[in-house]
C-alpha distance (Angstrom), angle and dihedral (degrees) to the residues before:
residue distance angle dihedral
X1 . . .
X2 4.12 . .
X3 3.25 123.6 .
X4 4.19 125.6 -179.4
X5 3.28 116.1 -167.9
X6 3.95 134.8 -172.6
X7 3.84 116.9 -124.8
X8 3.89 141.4 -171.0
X9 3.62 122.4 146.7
X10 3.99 147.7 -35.0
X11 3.79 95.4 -21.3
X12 3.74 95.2 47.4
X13 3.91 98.8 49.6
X14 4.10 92.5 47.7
X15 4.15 80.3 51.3
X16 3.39 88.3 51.1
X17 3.58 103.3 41.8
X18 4.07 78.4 49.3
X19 3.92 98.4 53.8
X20 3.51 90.5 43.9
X21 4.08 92.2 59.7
X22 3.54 92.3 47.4
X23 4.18 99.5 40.8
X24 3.77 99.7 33.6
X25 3.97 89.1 155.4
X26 3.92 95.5 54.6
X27 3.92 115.0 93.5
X28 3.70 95.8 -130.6
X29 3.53 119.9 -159.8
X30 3.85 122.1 -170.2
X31 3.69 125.6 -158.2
X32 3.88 106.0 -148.1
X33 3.48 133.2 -152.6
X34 3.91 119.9 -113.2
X35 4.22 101.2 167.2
X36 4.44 76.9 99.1
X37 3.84 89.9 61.8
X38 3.83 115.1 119.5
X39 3.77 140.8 158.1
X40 3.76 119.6 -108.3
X41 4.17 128.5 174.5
X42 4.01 83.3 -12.4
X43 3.84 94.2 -55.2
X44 3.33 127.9 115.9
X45 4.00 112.3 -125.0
X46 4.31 120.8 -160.6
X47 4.02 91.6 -175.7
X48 4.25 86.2 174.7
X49 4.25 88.4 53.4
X50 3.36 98.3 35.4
X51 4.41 87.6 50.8
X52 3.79 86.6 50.0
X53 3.75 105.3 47.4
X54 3.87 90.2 33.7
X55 3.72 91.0 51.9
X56 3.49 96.1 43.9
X57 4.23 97.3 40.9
X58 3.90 84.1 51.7
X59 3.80 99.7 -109.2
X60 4.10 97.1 106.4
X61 4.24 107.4 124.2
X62 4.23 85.5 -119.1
X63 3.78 99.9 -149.6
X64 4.46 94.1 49.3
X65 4.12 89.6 36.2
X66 3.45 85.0 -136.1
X67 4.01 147.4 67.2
X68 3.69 115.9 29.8
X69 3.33 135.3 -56.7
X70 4.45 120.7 -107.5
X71 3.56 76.8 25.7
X72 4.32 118.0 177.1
X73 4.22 115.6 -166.0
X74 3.89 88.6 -155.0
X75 3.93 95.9 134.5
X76 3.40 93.7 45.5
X77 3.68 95.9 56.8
X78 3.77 84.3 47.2
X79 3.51 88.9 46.5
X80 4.24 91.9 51.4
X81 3.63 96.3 38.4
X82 3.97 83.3 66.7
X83 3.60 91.3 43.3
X84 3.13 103.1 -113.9
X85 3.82 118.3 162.7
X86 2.91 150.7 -97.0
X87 4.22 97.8 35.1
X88 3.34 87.9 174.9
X89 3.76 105.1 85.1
X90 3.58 105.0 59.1
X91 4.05 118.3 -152.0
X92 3.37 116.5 -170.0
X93 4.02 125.7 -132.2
X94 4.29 89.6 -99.8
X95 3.48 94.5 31.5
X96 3.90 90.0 60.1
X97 4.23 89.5 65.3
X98 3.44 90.1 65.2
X99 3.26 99.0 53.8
X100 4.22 93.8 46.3
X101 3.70 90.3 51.8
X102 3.73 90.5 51.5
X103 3.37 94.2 48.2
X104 3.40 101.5 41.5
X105 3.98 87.2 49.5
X106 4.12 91.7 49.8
X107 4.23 92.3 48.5
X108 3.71 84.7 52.4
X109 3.76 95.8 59.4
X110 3.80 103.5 -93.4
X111 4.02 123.3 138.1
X112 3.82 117.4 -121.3
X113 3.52 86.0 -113.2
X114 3.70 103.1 56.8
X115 3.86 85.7 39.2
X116 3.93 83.8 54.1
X117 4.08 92.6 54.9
X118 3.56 84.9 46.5
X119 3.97 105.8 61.1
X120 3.94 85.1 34.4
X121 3.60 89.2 55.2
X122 4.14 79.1 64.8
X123 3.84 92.3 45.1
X124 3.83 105.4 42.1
X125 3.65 94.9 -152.9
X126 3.88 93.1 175.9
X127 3.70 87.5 -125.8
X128 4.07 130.3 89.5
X129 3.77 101.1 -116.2
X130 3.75 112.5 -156.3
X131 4.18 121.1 164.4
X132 3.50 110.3 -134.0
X133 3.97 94.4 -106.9
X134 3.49 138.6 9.8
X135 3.83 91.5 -147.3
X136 4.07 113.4 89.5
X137 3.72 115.0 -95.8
X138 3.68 130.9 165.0
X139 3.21 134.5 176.0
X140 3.98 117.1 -125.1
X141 4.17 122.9 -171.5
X142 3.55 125.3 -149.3
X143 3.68 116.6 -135.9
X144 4.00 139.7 163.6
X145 3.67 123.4 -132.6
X146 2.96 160.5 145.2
X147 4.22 84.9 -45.5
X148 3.36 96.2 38.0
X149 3.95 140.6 -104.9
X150 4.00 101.1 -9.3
X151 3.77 140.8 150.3
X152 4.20 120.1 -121.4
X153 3.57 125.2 -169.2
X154 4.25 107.6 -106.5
X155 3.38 87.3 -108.5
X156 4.04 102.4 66.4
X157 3.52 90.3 32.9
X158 3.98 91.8 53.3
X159 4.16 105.1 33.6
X160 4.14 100.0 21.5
X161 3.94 96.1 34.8
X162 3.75 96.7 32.9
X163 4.02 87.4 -139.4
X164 3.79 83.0 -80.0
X165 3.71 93.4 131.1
X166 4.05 108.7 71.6
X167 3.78 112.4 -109.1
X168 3.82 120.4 -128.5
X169 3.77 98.7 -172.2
X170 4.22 138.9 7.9
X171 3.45 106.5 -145.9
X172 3.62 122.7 -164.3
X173 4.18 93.5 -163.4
X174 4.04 102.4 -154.0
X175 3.71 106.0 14.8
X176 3.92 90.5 119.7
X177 3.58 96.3 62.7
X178 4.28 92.2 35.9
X179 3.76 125.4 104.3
X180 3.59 129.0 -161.3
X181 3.62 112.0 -97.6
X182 4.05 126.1 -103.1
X183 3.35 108.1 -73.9
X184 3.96 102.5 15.4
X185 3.99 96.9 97.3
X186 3.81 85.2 38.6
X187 3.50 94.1 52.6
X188 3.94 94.7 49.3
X189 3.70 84.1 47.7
X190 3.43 91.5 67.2
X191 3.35 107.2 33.5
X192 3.81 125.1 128.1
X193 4.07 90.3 -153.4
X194 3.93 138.3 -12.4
X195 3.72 118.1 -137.0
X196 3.96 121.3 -168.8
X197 3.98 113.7 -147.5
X198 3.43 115.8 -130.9
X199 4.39 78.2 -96.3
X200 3.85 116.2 150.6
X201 3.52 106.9 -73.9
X202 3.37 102.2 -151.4
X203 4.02 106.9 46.7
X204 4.07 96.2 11.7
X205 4.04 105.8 42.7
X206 3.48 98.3 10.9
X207 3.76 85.9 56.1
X208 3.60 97.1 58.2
X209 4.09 87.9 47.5
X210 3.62 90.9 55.9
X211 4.24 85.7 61.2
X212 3.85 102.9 101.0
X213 3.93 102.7 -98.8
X214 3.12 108.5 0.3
X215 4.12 91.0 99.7
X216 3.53 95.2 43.9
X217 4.11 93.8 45.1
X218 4.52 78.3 58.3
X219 3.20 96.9 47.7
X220 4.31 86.0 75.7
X221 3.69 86.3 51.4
X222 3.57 135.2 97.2
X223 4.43 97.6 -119.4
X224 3.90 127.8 -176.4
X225 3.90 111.4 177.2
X226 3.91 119.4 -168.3
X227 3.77 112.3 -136.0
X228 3.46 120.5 -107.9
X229 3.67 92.6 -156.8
X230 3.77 124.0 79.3
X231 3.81 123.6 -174.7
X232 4.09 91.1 -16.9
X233 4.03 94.1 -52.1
X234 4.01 130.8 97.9
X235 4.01 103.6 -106.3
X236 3.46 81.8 -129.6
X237 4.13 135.1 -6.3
X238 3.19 137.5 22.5
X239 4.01 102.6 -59.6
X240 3.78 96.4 135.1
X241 3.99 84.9 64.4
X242 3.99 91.5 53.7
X243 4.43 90.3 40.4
X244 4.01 88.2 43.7
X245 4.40 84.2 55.1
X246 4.04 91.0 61.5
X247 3.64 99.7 35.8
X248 3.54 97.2 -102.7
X249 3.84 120.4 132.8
X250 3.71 129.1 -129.0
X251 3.48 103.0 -95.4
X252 4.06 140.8 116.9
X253 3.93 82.3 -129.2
X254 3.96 96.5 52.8
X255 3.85 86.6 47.0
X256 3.33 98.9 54.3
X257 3.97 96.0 48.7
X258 3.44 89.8 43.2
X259 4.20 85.9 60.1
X260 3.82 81.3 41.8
X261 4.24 127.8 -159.9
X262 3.90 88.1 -87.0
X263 4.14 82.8 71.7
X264 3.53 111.2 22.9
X265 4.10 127.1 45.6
X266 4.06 92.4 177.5
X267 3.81 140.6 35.5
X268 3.84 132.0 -176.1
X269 4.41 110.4 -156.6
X270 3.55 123.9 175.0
X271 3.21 129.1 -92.2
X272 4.16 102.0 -92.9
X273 3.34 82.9 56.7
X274 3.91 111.4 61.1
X275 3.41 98.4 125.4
X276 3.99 94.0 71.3
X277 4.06 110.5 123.0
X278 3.85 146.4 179.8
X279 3.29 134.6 177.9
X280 4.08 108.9 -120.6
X281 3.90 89.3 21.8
X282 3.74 143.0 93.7
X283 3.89 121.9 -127.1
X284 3.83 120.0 -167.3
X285 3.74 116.3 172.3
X286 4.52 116.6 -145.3
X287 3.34 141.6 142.0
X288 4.08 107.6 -61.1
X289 3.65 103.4 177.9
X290 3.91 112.0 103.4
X291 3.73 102.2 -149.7
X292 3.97 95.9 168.0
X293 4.08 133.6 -19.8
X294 4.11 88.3 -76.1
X295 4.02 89.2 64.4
X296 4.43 93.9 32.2
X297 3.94 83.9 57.8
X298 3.48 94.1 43.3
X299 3.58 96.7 54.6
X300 4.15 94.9 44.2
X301 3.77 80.3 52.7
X302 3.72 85.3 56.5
X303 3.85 96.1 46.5
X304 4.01 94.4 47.4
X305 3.25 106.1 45.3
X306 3.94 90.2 51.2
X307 4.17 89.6 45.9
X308 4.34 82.1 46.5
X309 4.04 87.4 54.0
X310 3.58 95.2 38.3
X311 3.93 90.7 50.1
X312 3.74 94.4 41.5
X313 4.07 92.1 60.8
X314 3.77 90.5 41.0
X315 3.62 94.9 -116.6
X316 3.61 94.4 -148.6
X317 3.88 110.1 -133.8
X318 3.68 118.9 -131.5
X319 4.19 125.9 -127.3
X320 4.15 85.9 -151.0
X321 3.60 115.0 106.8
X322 3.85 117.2 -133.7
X323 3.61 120.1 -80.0
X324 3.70 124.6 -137.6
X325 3.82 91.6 31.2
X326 3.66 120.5 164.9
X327 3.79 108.3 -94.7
X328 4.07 101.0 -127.9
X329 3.89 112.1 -126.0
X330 4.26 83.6 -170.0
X331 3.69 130.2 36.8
X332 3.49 140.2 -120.0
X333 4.15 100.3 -151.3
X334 3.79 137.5 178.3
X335 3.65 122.5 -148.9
X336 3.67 142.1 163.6
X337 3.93 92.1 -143.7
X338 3.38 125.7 90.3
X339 3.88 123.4 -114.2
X340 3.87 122.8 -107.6
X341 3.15 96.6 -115.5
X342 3.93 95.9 -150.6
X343 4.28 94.7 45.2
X344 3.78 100.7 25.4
X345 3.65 82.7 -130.2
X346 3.61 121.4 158.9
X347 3.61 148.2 -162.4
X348 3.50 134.9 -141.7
X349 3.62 94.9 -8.7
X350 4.00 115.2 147.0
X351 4.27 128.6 -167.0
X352 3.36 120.9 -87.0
X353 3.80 145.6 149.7
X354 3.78 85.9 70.5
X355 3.54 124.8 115.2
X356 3.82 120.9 -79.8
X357 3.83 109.6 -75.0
X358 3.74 97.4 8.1
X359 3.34 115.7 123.1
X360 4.37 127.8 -150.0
């Protein structure tokens, strides 16, 4: 059996890890989210990669979700005590390889991708690994301040800000010009089902949507998404930030129209919130929250064998965008400018991350 499925962060690697315990036959390939790249100290750091291949190849630091396990943060202090900035991103002592082979491997002519197979060919996460595009993309937020209207690179705005200033704008700087990378339409393509993590699904999912293709190569596939949102609150993270951004409120319900019918044929919600419906979709309510690998597999069991039943009646998807969606008061956009970095203005940027057909 193959199964694609969409990654970002925390959440998506423990699903992972899960759905690789309970289908250890299936040749899984995951589609992972690069809009969180940044350069830091000259290296090039993929924090959504590097959480899924750690996580899977058993080096993950269990109780953060992130970084590596034994992990020392002697460079960094090194690093601060010559005031070197920013201090706020902390890469650990191990972590730091990763990040000099990658880099090393990218200024020597090597895509992301092939750089991706390479460090995973270290880790053995029993998974193929591929980032959504091997074209730079990152995503930028737009935020007023203290001095003034100005754009921030995700990063600061998630880990030194917290999200705790209101964001006017996600930017994904570059996703005009990007392609999927070799192998990511194929892999759709050929896949038996698509499964969506319970990932952010504004800058983790709906990232990888906004790469030309990639959402209209789903939308022939049988897809069940988990909701990351139990009982009105992110099960973990600061999603409600990202939702609050495009208008869209903090709800299982609002998530799933904002994927829309045109993308998704099944949905698994918690329990509190049973009563969540589209037309053109179906809604079972479980137990979301991964507490350990017992509970991850347990809820990737869910999510296949619903996508298996779906795709065995030839659920057929529908081309009619989801009604009663949230009208967005912000705007997720994509552009291949870069953003002022004093006005957060921007040019050429256009919607997206909305359902098919709706407009901002």
């Amino acid at each position: 059996m193959r199964i694609v499925s969409l990654a970002g962060g925390i959440g998506g690697a423990r699903f992972l890890r899960g759905l690789r315990t309970t289908a250890p036959d299936s040749e899984i390939t995951v589609i992972g989210n690069t809009g969180d790249d940044i350069s830091l100290f000259g290296l090039r750091v993929c924090p959504d990669l590097d959480t899924v291949m750690y996580t899977l190849g058993g080096g993950i630091n269990e109780e953060q979700g992130w970084g590596r396990r034994q992990e020392s943060h002697v460079v960094k202090e090194e690093l601060a005590a010559y005031g070197v900035e920013p201090q706020w991103f902390g890469l650990g002592d191990r972590d730091f390889a990763t990040h000099i082979v990658r880099t090393q491997m990218l200024d020597a002519g090597y895509p992301l991708s092939a750089v991706t197979e390479a460090l995973c060919a270290r880790w053995r996460p029993g998974v193929r690994l591929i980032p959504m595009s091997d074209d730079r993309t990152e995503t930028h937020v737009v935020i007023s301040d203290e001095r003034g209207r100005r754009a921030v690179h995700f990063q600061e705005w998630w880990v030194r800000l917290r999200a705790s200033v209101p964001a006017e704008q996600i930017i994904l700087v570059g996703a005009d010009q990007a392609v999927p990378a070799p192998g990511v339409l194929e892999a759709v393509a050929e896949a038996d089902v698509v499964l969506l993590p319970p990932s952010n699904p504004v800058v983790s999912i709906g990232t990888i949507l906004q790469i030309k293709g990639i959402r209209e190569a789903l939308e022939g596939k049988t897809v069940v998404g988990v909701s990351p949102i139990v009982g009105g609150a992110p099960v973990r993270g600061m999603a409600d930030a990202c939702l609050a951004a495009i208008g869209v409120p903090t709800t299982a319900q609002a998530v799933l129209e904002l994927y829309g019918a045109s993308l998704v044929n099944g949905w698994l919600v918690a329990e509190e919130d049973a009563g969540v419906a589209l037309d053109g979709v179906e809604v079972e309510a479980l137990p979301l929250i991964m507490h350990d690998l017992d509970s991850a597999a347990a809820l990737a069991r869910a999510t296949l064998d619903l996508a298996l039943r779906l795709a065995s009646t030839d659920a057929p998807a529908t081309d009619t965008p989801a009604t009663g969606s949230p009208a967005p008061s912000g705007t997720v956009t994509t552009t291949d400018a870069t953003t002022d970095a004093t006005t957060g203005a921007t040019t050429g940027a256009t919607p997206l991350g909305l359902p098919s057909g709706e407009e901002a």
